[in-house]
C-alpha positions, 0 to 999 in steps of 0.5 A: 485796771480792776477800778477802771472797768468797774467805774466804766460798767458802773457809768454805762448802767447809770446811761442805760437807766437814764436813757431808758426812761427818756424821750429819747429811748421811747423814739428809738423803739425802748417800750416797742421792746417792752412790748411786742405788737403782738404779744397778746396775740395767738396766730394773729388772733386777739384774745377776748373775756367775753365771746366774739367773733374773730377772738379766742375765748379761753377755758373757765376757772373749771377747765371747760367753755361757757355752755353759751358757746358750745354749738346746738346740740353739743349739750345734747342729751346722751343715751348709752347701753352695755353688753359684757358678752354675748354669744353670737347667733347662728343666723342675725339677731340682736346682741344689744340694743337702746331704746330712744326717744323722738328725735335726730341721733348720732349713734355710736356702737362697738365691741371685741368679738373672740373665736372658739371655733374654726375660723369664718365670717362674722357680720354685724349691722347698727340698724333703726329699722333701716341699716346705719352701717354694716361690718363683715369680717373673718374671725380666724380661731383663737384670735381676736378682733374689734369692730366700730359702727357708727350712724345718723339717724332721726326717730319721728317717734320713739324707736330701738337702735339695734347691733345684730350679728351672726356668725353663720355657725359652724365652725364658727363659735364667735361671742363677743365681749364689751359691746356698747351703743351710744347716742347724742341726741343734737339739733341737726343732722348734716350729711355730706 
């Protein structure tokens, strides 16, 4: 019985690998499974070496996108200044601030600002003479908090991004920690 079932498997192999090579198996769909139709597609788009419109380009042997692809500005030059700590004014005043050249900016700024006084109101503004964004919080005693700013804005001339704040006084004893302002000089400045 042994025999019979290896003679049987051994002839339907043989039929297999006969078959497959054929006209026959190519009518019936043999290389279609070979091959998927789609196989060198990613959500129904093709993949191509060079860029082209409608096709994926896929990263360089160094893990980023030829330079050729990226949008203006997305090389642009980047600018960056950092406080450790400043100990926040009574009345507004510049805790940081970076000098840029002519040109249409994307500005970031942020920092973590610490109690240790009573608890009361901090306010901070990301201006270029004109305010890009404004946060006011409570800083309650002994507690922490972290405030993010961001803003576009085109120097005709060369000019100064400044984060001021104030915490009012007393009883409020605000100093804030890691403070940066960042810029990314690009080619066009869109607002919606």
């Amino acid at each position: 019985m042994r025999q019979r079932l290896s003679i049987a498997l051994s002839v339907t192999a043989l039929l297999v690998a006969v078959l497959g090579a054929t006209p026959y198996a190519e009518a019936h769909g043999v290389v279609h499974a070979l091959f998927a139709h789609n196989a060198d597609k990613v959500d129904g788009l093709h993949a191509s070496k060079s860029p082209r419109a409608g096709r994926l380009l896929p990263l360089g042997a160094n893990r980023k996108f030829p330079a050729s692809v990226l949008p203006i500005g997305a090389a642009g030059q980047a600018y960056s200044t950092s406080v450790a700590s400043a100990s926040v004014p009574d009345s507004a005043a510049a805790i940081a601030s970076l000098d840029l050249g002519a040109g249409k900016y994307v500005i970031w700024a942020k920092g973590w600002f610490q109690n240790a006084g009573g608890p009361g109101l901090v306010t901070c503004t990301l201006t270029t003479g004109a305010q890009l964004d404004r946060a006011d919080f409570t800083l309650p005693t002994s507690i922490a908090s972290a405030a993010n700013f961001v803003g576009l804005h085109e120097f005709g001339t060369a000019g100064t991004v400044e984060l001021s704040c104030s915490d009012g006084g007393n009883p409020v004893d605000a100093v804030a920690n890691d403070v940066k302002i960042a810029a990314l000089k690009v080619a066009t400045l869109t607002t919606g």
